[in-house]
N, C-alpha and C positions, 0 to 999 in steps of 0.2 A: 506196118514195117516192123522187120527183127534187128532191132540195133544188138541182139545177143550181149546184155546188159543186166539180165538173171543175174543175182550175188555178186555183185561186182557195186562198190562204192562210189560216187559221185559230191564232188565238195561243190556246192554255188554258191559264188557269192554274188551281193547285188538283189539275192532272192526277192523281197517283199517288193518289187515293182518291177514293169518293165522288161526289156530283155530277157533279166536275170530270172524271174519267176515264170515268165514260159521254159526256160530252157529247162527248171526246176519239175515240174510238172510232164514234159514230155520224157524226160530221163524216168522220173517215178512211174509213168505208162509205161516206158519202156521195160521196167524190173527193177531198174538198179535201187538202191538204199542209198536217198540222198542225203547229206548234209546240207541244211541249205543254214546261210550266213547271210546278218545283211544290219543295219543297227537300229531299224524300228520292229522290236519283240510283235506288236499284235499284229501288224503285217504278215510277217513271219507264223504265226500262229493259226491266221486267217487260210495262209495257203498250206498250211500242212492238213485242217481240215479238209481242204480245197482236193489233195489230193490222195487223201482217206477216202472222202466221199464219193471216188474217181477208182480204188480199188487198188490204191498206191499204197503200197508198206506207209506208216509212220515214218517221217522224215526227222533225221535229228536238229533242233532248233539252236543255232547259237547266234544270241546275240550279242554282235562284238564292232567295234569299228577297227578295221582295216588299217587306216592311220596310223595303230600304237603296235609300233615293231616285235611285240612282242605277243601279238594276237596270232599270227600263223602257224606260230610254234604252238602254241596251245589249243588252239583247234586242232592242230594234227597229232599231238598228243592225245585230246579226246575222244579221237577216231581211232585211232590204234591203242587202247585201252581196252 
């Protein structure tokens, strides 16, 4: 399938299990350059190999917890940087 997701940005959070790291990895098949977000780092590290090895751009890695209201602002700061 062409989700037409070439250069186009994608934030996941949730990434290092579950739901959230499939959706991660089908978006990075699809082209896009994801962010994926989630708060266990080697998780997170694990599937960005996951989707290097898969022929997926390098995914940016942040680990952050969702919780502290001031994490969303700073993740999308670090995206548009």
């Amino acid at each position: 399938m062409d989700l037409e997701l070439a250069e186009r940005v994608a934030i996941v959070t949730g990434a290092s299990a579950g739901i959230g790291r499939a959706i991660a990895a089908v978006l990075a098949a699809e082209g896009a350059q994801t962010v994926i977000v989630a708060r266990r780092g080697a998780l997170l590290a694990s599937l960005a190999e996951e989707i290097e090895a898969h022929g997926g751009l390098r995914p940016m890695l942040v680990e952050a917890d969702l919780y502290d209201a001031q994490v969303p602002a700073a993740i999308a700061g670090d995206v548009l940087a």
